[in-house]
TORBATI-523371 format. One line per 3 residues: number of its first residue (from 1); their letters; for each residue x, y, z of N, C-alpha, C. Coordinates in steps of 0.1 Angstrom, whole numbers, plus 5000, padded with zeros to 4 digits. Example, Ala and Ser with C-alpha at 12.3 -4.5 7.8 and 13.67 -1.06 7.14 Angstrom:
residues 2
1	as	5132/4943/5078/5123/4955/5078/5132/4967/5078  5128/4978/5071/5137/4989/5071/5129/5000/5079
//
This chain:
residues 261
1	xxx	5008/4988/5000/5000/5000/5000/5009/5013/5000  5020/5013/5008/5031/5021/5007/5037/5028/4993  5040/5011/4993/5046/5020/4977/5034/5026/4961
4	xxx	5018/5017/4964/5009/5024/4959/5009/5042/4961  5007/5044/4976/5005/5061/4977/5014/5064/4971  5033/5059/4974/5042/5069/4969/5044/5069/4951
7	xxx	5038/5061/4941/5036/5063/4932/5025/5074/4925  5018/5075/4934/5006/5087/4936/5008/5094/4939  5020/5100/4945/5027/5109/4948/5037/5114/4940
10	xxx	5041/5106/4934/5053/5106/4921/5045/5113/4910  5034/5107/4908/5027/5116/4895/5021/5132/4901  5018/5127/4912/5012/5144/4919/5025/5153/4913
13	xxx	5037/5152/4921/5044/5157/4919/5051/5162/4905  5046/5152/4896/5052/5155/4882/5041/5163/4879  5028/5158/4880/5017/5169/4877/5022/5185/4880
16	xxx	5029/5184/4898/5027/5201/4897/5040/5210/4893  5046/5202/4890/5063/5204/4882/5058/5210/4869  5047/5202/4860/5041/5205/4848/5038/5223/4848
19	xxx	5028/5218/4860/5018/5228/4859/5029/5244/4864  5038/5239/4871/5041/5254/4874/5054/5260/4864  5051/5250/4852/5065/5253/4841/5056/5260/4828
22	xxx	5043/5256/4824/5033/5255/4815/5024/5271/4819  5021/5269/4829/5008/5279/4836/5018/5292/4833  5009/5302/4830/5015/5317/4832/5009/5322/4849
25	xxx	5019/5330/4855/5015/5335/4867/5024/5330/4880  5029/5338/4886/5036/5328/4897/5022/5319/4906  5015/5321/4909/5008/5316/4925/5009/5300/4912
28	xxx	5009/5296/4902/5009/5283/4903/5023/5277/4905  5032/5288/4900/5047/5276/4904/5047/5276/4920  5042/5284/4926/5042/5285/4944/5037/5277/4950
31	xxx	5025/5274/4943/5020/5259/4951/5022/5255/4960  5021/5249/4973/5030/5239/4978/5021/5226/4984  5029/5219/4979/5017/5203/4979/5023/5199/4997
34	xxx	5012/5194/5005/5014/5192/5018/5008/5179/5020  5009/5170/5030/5006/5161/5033/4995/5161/5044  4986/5157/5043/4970/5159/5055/4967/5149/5057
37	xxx	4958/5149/5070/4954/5136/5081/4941/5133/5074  4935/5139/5063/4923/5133/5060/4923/5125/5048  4919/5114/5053/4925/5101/5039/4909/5102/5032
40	xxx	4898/5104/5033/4887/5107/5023/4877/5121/5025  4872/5126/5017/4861/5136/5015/4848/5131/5008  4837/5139/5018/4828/5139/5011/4822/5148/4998
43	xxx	4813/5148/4987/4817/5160/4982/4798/5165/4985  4800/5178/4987/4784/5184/4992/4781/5191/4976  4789/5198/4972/4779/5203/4954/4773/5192/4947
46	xxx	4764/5197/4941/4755/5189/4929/4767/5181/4925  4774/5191/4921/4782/5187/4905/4797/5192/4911  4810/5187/4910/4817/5192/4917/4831/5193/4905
49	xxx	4838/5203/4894/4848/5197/4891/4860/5193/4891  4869/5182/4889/4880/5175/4893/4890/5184/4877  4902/5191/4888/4907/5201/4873/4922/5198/4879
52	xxx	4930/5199/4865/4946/5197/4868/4952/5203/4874  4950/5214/4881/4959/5221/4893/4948/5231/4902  4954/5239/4908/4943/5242/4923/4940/5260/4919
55	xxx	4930/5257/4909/4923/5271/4901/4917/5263/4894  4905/5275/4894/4892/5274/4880/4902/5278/4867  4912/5284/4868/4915/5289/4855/4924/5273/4845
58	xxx	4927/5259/4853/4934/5253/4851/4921/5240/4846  4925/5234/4834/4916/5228/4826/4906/5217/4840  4897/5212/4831/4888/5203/4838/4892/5188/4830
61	xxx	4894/5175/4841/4894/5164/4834/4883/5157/4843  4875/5160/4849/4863/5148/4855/4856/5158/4866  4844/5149/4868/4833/5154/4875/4829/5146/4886
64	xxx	4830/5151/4902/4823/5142/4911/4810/5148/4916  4802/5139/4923/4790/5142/4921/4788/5142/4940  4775/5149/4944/4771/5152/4959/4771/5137/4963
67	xxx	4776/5137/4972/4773/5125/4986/4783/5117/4980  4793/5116/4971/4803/5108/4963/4819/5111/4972  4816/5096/4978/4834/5094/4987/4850/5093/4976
70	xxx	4857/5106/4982/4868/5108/4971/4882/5105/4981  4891/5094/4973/4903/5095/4980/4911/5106/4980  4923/5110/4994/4925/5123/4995/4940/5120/4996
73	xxx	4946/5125/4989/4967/5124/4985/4972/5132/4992  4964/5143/4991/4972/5157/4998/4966/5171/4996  4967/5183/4998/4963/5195/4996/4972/5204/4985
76	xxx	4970/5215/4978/4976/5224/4976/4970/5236/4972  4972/5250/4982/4969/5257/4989/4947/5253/4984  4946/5252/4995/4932/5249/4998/4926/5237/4988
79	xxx	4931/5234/4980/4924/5228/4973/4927/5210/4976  4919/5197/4975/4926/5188/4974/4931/5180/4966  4941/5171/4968/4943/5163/4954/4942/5150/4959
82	xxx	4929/5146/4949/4922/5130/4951/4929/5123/4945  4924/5109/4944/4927/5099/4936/4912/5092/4933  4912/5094/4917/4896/5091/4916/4894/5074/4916
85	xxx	4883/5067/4913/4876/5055/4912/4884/5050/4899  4886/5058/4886/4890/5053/4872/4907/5055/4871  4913/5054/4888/4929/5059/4888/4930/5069/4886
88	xxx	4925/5078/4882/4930/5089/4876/4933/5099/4889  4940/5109/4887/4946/5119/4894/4942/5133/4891  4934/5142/4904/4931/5156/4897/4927/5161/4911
91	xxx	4926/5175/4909/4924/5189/4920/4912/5192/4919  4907/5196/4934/4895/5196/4935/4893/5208/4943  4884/5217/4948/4883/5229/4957/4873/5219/4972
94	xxx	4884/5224/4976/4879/5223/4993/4868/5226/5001  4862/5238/4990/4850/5243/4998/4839/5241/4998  4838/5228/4985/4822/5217/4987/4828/5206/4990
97	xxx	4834/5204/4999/4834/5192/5008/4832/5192/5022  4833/5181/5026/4834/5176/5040/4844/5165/5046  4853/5169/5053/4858/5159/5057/4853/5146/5065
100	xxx	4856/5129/5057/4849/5122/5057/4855/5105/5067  4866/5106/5062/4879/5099/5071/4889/5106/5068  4900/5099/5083/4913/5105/5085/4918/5093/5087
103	xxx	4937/5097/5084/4944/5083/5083/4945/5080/5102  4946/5094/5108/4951/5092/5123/4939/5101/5132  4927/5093/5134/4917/5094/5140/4919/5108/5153
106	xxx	4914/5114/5152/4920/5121/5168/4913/5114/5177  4924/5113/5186/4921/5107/5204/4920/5118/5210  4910/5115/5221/4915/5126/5235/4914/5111/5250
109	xxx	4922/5120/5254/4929/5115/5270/4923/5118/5281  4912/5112/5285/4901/5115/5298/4911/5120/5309  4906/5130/5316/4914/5136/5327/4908/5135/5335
112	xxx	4913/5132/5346/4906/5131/5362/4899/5143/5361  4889/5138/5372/4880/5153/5376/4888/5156/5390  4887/5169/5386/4896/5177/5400/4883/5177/5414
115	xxx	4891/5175/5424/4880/5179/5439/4875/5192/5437  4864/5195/5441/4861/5211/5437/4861/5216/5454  4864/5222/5448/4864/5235/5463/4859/5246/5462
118	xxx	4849/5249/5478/4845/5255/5476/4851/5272/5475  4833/5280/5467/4839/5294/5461/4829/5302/5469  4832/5314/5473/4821/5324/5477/4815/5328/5467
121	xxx	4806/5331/5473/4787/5338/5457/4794/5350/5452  4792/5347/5441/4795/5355/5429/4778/5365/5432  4778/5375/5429/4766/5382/5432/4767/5386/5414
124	xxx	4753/5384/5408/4749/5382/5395/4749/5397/5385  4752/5402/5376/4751/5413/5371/4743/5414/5356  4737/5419/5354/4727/5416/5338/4738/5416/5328
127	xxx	4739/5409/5320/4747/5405/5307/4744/5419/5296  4758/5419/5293/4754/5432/5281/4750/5421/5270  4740/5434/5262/4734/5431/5250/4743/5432/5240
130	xxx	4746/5421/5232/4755/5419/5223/4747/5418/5207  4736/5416/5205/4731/5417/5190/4730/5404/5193  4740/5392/5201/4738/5380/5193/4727/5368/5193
133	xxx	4715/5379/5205/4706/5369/5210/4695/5366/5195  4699/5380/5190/4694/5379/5172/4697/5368/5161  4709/5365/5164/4712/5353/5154/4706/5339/5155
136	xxx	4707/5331/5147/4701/5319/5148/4711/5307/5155  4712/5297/5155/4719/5289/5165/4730/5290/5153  4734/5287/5140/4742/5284/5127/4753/5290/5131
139	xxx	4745/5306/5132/4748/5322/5128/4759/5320/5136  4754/5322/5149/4764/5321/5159/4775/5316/5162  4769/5302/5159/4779/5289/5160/4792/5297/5152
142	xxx	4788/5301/5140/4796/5303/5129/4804/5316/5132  4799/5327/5139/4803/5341/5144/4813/5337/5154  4813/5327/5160/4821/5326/5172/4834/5316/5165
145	xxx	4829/5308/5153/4847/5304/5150/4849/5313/5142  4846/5320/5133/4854/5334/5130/4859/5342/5139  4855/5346/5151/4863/5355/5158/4874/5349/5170
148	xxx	4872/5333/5170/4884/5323/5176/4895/5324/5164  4893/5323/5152/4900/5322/5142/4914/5336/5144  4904/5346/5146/4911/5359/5146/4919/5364/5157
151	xxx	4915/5358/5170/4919/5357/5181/4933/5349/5183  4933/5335/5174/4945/5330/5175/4958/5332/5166  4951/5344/5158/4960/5352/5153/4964/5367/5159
154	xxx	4958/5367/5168/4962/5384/5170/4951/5392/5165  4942/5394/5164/4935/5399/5151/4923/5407/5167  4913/5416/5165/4906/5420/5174/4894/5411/5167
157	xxx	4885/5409/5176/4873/5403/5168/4862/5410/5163  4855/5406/5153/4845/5414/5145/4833/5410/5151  4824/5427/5152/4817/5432/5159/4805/5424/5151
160	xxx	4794/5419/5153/4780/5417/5143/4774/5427/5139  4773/5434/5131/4759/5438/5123/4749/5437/5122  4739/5435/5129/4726/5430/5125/4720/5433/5109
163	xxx	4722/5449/5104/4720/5457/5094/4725/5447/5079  4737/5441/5085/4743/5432/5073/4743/5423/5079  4735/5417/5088/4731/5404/5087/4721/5400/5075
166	xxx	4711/5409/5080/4704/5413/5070/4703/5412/5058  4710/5415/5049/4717/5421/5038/4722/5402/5035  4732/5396/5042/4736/5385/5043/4726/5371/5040
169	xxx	4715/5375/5051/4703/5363/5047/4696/5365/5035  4690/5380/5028/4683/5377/5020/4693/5369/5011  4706/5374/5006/4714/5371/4996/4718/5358/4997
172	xxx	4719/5350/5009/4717/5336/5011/4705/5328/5005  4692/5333/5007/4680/5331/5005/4679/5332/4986  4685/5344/4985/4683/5344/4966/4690/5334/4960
175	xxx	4700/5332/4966/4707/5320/4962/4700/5300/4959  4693/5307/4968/4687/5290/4975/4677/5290/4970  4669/5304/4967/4656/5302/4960/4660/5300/4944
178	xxx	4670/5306/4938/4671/5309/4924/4683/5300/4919  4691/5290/4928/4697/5279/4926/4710/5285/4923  4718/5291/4924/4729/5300/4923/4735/5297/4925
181	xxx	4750/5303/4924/4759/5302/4938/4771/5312/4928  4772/5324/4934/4781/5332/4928/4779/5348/4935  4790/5353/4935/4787/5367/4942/4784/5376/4940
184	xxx	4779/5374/4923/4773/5383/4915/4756/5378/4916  4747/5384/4920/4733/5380/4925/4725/5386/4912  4717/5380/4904/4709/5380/4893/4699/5391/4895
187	xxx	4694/5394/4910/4685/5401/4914/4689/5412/4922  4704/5414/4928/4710/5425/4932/4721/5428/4930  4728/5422/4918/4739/5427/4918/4750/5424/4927
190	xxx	4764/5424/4924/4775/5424/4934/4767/5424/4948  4777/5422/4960/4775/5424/4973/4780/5440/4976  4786/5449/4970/4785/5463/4972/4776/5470/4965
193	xxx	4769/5465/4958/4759/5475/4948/4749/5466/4967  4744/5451/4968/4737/5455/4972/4735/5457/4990  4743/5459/4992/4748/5467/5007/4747/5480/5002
196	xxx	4746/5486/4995/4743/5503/4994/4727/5503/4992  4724/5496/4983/4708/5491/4982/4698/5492/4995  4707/5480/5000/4701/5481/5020/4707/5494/5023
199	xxx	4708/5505/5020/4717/5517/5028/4725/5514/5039  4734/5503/5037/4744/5502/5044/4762/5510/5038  4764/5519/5045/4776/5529/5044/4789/5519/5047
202	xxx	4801/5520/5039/4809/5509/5043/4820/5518/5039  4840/5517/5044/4846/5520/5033/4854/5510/5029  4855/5497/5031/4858/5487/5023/4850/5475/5034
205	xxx	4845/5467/5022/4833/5455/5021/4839/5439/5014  4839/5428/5018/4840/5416/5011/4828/5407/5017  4830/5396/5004/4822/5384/5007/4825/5372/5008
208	xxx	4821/5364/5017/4822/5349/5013/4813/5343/5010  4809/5332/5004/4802/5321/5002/4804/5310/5004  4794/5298/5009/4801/5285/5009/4786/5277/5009
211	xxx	4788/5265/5002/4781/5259/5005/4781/5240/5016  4778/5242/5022/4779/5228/5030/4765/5224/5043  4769/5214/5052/4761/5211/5061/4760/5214/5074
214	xxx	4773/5220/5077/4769/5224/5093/4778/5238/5089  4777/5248/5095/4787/5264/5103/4804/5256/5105  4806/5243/5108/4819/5240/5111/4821/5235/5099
217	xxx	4820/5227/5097/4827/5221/5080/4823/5233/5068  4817/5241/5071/4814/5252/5064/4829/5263/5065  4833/5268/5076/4844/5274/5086/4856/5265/5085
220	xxx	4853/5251/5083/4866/5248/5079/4877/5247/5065  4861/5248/5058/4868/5247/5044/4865/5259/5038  4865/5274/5041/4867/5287/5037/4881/5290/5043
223	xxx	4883/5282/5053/4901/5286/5063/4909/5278/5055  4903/5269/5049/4914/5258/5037/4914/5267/5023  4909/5278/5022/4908/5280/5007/4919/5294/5010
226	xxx	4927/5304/5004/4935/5312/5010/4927/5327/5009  4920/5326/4995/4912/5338/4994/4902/5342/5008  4891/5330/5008/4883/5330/5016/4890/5337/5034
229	xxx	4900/5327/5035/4908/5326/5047/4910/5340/5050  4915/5349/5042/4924/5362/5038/4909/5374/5042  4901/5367/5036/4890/5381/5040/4885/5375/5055
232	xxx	4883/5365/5062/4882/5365/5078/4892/5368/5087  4906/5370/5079/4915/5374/5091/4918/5385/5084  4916/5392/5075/4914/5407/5069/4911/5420/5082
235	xxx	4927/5428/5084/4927/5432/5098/4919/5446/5096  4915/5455/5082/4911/5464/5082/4890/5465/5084  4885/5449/5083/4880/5448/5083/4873/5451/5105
238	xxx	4862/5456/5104/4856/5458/5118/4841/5449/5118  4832/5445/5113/4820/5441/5115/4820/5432/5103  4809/5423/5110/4804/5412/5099/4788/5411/5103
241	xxx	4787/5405/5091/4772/5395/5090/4774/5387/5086  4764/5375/5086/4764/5362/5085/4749/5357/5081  4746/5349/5074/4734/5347/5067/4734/5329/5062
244	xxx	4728/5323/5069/4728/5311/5066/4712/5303/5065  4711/5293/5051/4698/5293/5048/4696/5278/5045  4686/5269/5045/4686/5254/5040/4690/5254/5026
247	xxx	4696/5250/5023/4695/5248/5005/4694/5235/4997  4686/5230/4990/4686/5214/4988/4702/5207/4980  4705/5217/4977/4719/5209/4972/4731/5212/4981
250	xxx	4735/5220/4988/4747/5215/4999/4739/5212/5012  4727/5211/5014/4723/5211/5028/4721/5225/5037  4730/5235/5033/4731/5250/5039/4739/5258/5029
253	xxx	4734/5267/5026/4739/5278/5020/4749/5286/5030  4758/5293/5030/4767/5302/5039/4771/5314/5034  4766/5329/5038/4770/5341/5036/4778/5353/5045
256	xxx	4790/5350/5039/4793/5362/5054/4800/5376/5045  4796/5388/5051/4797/5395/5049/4804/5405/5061  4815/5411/5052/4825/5418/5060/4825/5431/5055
259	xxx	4821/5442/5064/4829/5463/5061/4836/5459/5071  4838/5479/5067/4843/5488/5077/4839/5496/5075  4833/5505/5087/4828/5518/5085/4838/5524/5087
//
């Protein structure tokens, strides 16, 4: 089995030797192919394409399809590289999947429970209002690994918006109703045409999108893509929204929206 992977490895490798001699642009000779604990993916899009290096701009040679288990070789930058059913070898984007198996399962190590001792009464104070009793369980879930994310970098954490929450769900919702998935919306335009729309004032605005099943496999695979990654730890940025909706082909639609006033 050994020497199977490292032959799969051998062609990876000549693959991305190809690709960074052929391709115009440096970000493809920079690549860097890594080795990862997750030995399969699930894939969550309808339709998902399998392309020779880790960009839409890099040809297409096959197609995997929703709920379809893909072997996993390695990453390069966010994207993965499978090994498909017919042998073949090709790059996939990270951010319609889910991680499905790993070669080295994580363990945890039960720790004793400590004696507790006792504490004198904390005397109770009313909780400041934070906006977040407004979000939905997703929202939240999802608002709080973005600002852990940022946190473990040094980063201050981003404030909620309700205003562009707003803004965030409908654009979730047009998506899911009108079967989409692009940041250009058929019915409002970019996400700055329509954040001015909703009269929301910004001086610099980004978007993400994602489609998957839960706020964490969602958050995980926007932190595996570098673009996506780059606008949640994006330091000029101060507030977000977050918009997350059912959608019948990933399970959840995912919209976050980031200014600055």
């Amino acid at each position: 089995m050994k020497k199977r992977f490292l032959k799969k490895l051998s062609f990876l490798l000549c693959l991305v030797l190809t690709l960074g001699i052929t391709m115009t642009g440096s970000v493809y000779a920079k690549s860097t192919f890594k080795w990862i604990n997750t030995s399969q993916i699930e894939v969550t899009a309808q339709t998902l394409n399998v392309r020779t290096g880790p960009g839409t701009s890099f040809p297409i040679i096959g197609q995997v399809r929703r709920g379809q288990i893909v072997d996993v070789i390695g990453a390069l930058d966010g994207w993965f590289v499978v090994h498909l059913p017919d042998n073949s070898v090709g790059v996939l984007s990270s951010t319609y999947t889910r991680n499905y198996r790993y070669h080295n399962p994580p363990t945890t190590t039960p720790t004793p429970t400590p004696t507790p001792t006792p504490t004198p009464p904390v005397v109770e104070t009313p909780p400041t209002d934070t906006g977040l009793g407004d979000l939905t369980a997703d929202e939240r879930e999802m608002f709080n690994l973005v600002n852990e994310a940022r946190k473990a970098q040094g980063l201050p954490p981003y404030t909620i918006d309700m205003d562009v929450v707003r803004v965030a769900r409908i654009k979730a919702k047009d998506m899911a109703d009108n079967k989409y998935f692009s940041h250009q919306s058929p019915t409002y335009g970019s996400p700055f045409d329509m954040l001015k729309k909703f009269g929301i004032s910004y001086r610099a605005a980004g978007e993400n999108i994602a489609g998957n099943r839960s706020s964490k496999a969602a958050h995980e695979a926007l932190m595996n893509s570098s673009g996506h990654r780059a606008n949640i730890l994006n330091a000029q940025y101060d507030r977000i929204g977050i918009g997350i909706v059912p959608d019948s082909r990933y399970g959840k639609v995912f919209v976050q929206m980031f200014i600055k006033k």
